[in-house]
LUMTI-679034 format. One record per atom (N, C-alpha, C, O): residue in three letters; atom name; z, x, y. Coordinates in steps of 0.02 Angstrom, whole numbers, plus 32768, in hexadecimal, padded with zeros to 4 digits. Each point is the difference from the previous one (the first is absolute). Example, Ala and Ser with C-alpha at 12.3 -4.5 7.8 and 13.67 -1.06 7.14 Angstrom:
vopa:torvex:c3:c1:c2
ALA:N:8186:8294:7EE4
ALA:CA:8000:7FD3:803B
ALA:C:8000:802D:803C
ALA:O:8021:8034:7FFF
SER:N:7FBB:7FBA:8036
SER:CA:8003:802A:803B
SER:C:8025:7FD9:8037
SER:O:8008:8019:8037
// end
This chain:
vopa:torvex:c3:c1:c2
UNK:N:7DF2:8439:7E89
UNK:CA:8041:7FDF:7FF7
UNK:C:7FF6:7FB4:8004
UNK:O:7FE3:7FE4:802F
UNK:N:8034:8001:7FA0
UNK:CA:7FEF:7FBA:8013
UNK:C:803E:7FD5:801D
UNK:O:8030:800B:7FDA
UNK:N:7FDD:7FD8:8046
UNK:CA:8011:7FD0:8036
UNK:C:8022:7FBA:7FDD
UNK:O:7FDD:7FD1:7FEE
UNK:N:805F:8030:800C
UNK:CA:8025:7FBC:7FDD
UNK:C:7FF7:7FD2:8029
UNK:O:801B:800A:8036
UNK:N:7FB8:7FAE:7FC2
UNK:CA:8015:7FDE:8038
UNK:C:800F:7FB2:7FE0
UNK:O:7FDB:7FF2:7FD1
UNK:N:8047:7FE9:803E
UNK:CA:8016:7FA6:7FF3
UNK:C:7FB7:7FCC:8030
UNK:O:7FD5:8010:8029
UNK:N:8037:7FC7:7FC2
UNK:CA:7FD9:7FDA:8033
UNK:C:8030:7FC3:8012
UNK:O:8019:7FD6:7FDB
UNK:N:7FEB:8034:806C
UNK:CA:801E:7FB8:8036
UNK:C:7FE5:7FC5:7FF6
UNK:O:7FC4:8004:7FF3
UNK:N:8053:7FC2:800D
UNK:CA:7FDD:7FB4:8010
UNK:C:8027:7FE9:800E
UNK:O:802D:7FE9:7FDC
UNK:N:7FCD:8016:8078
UNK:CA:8032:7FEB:8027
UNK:C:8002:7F9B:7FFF
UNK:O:7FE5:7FE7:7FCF
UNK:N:8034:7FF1:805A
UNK:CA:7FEC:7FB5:7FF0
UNK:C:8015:7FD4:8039
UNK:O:803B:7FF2:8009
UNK:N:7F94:7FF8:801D
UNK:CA:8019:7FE5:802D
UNK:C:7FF4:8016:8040
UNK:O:7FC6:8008:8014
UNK:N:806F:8004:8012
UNK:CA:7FF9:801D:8049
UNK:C:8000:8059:7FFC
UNK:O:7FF6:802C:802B
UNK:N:8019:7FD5:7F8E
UNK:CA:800B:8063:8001
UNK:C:7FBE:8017:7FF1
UNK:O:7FF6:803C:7FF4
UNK:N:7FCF:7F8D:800A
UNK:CA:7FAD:8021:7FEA
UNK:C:7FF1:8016:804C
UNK:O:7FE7:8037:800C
UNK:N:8021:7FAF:8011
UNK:CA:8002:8025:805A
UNK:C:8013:803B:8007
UNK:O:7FEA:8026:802C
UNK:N:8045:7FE9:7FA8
UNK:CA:800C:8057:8009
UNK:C:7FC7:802C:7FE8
UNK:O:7FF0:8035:801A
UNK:N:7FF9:7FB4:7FBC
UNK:CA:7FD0:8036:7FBE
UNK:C:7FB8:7FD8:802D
UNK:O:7FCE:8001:7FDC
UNK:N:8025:7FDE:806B
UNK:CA:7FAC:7FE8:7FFD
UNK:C:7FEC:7FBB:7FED
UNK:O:7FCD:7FE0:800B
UNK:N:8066:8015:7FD6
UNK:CA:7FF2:7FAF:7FEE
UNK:C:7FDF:800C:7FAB
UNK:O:7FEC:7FD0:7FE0
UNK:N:8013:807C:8003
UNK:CA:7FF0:800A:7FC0
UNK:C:8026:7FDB:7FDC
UNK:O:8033:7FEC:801A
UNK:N:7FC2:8007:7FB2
UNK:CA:8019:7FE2:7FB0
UNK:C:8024:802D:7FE7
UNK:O:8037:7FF0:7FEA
UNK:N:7FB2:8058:8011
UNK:CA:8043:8037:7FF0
UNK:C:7FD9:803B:800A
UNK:O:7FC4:8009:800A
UNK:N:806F:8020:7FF0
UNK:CA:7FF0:8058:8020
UNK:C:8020:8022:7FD5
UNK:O:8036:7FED:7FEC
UNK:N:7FAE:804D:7FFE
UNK:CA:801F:8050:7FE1
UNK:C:8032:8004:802A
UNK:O:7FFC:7FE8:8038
UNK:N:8033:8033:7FB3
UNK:CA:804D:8030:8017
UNK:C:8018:803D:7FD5
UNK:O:7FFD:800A:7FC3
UNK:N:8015:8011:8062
UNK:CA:801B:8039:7FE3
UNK:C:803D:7FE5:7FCF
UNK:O:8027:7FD4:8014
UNK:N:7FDE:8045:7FB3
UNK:CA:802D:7FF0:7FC7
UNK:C:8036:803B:8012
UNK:O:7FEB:8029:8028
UNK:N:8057:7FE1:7FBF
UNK:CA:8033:802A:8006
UNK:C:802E:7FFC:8039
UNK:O:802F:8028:8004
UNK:N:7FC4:7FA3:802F
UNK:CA:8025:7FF7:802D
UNK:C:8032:7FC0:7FFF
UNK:O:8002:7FDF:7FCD
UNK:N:801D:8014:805E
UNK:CA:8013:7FAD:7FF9
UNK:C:7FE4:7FCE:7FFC
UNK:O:7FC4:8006:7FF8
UNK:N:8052:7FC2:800B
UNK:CA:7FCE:7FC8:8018
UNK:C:800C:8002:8056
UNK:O:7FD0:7FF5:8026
UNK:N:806F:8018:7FF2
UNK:CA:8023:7FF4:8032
UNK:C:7FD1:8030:8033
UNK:O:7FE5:7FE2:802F
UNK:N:8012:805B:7FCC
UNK:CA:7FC3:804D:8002
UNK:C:7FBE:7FCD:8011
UNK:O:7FE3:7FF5:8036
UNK:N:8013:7FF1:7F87
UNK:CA:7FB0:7FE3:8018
UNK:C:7FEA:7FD6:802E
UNK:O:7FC8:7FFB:8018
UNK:N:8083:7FD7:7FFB
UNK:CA:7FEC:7FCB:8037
UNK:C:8015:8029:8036
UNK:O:7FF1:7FE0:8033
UNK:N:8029:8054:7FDB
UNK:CA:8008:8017:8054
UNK:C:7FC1:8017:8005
UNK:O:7FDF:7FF8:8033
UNK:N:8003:802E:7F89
UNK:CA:7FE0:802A:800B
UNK:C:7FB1:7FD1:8030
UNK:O:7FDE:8017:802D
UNK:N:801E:7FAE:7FB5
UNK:CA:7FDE:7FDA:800E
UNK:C:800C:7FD8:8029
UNK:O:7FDD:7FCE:7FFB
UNK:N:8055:8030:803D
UNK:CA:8003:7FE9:8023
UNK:C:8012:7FB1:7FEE
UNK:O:7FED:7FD0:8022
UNK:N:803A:802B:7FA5
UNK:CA:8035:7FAF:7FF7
UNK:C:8046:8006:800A
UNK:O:802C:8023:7FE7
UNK:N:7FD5:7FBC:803A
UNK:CA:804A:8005:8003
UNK:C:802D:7FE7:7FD3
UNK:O:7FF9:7FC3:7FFD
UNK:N:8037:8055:7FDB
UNK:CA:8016:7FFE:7FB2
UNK:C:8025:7FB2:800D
UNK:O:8000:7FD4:7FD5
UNK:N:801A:8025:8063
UNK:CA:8033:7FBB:8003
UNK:C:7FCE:7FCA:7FF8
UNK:O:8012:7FC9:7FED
UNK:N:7FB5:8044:801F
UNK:CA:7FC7:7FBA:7FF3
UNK:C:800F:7FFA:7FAC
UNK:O:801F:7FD4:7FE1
UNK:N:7FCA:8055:800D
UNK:CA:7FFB:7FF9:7FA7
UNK:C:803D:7FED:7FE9
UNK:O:8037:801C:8003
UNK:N:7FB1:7FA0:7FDC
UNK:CA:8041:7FE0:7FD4
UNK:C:8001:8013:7FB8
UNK:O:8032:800C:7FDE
UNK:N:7F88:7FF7:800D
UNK:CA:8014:8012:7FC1
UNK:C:7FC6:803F:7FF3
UNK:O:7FCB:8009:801D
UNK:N:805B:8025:7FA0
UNK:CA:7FCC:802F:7FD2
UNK:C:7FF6:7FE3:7FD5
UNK:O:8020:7FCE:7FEF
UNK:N:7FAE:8049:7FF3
UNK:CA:7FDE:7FEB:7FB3
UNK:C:7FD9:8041:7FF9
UNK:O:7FD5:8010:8029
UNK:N:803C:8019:7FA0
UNK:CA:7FDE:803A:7FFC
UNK:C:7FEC:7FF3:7FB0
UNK:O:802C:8010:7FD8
UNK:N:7FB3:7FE0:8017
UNK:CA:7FE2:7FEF:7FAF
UNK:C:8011:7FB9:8003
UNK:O:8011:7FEA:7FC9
UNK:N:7FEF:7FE9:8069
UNK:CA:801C:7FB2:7FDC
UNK:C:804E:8009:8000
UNK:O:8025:7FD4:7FEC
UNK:N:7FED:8060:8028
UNK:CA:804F:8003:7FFD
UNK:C:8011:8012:8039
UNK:O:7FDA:801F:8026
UNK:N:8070:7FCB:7FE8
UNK:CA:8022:7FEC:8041
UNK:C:800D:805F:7FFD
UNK:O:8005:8023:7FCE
UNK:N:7FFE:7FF5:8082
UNK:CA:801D:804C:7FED
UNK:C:8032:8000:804C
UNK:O:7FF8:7FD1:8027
UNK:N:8027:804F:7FE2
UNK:CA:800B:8020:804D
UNK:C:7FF4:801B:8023
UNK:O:801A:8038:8003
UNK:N:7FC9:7FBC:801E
UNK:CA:7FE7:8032:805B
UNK:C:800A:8048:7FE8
UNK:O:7FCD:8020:800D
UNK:N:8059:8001:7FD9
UNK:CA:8016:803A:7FEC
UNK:C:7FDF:8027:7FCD
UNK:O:7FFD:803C:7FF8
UNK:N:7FE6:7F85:7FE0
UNK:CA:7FDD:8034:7FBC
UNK:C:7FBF:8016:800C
UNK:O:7FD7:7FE3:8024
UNK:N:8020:8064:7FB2
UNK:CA:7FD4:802C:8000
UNK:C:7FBF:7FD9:7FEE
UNK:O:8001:7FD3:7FD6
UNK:N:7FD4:803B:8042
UNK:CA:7FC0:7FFB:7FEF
UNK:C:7FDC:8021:7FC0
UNK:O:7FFB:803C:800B
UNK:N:7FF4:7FB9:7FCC
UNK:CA:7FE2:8025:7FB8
UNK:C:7FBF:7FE9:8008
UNK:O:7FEE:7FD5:8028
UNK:N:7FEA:804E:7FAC
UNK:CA:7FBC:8012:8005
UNK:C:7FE5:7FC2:7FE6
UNK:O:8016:7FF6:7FC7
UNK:N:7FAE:7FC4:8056
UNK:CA:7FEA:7FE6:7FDE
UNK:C:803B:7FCA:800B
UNK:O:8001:7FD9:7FD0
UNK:N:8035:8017:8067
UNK:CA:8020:7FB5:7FEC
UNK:C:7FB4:7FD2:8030
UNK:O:7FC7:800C:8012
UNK:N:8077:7FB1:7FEE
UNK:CA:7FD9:7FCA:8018
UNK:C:8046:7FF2:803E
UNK:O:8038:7FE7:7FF9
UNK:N:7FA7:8035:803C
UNK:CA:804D:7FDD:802D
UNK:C:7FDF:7FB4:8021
UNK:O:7FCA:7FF6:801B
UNK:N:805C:7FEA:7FDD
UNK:CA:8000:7FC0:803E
UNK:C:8031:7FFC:8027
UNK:O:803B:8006:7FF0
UNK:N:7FAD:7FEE:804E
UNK:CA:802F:7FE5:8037
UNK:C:7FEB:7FC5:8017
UNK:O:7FC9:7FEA:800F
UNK:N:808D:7FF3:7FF3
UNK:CA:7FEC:7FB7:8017
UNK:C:802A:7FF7:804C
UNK:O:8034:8021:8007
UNK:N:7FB9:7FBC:8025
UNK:CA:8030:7FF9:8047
UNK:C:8038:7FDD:7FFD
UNK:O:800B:7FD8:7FD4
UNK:N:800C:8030:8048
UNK:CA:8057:7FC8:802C
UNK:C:7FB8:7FCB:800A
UNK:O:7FC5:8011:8007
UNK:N:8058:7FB2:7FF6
UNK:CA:7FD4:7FB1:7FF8
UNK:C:8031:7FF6:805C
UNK:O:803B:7FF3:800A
UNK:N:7F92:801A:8023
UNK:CA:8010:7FDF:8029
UNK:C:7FED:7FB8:8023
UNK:O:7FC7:7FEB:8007
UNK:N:806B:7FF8:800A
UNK:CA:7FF1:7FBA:8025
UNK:C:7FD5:7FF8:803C
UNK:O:7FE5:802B:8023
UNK:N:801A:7F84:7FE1
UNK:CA:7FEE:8008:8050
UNK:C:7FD2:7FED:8007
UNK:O:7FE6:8000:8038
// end
């Protein structure tokens, strides 16, 4: 059976979640919202999606083969 999966590239302070990697396999067919608990981000950090270069919502499904980015809340200080 083969295994749908997207690849993450998180940016910023969210590469701390994934190891400090550049990006990681995920399981495709879930949320985006799914992938960051699943991984231990907390969704209120992430300001923005980009799933192909395009803006998406926390909510959308994962398909086989996207490009997700996550970018942080820009904190001060």
């Amino acid at each position: 059976m083969n295994v749908m999966s997207a690849i993450l590239k998180p940016y910023g302070i969210l590469k701390t979640y994934i190891d400090g990697e550049k990006e990681k396999a995920v399981e495709a067919g879930r949320t985006v919202r799914q992938m960051m608990v699943d991984l231990g981000i907390p969704p209120e950090i992430v300001a923005l999606v980009l799933v192909n270069d395009e803006p998406k919502p926390k909510d959308y499904i994962l398909q086989d083969g996207d490009i997700v980015k996550l970018l942080a809340v820009i904190g001060g200080g």
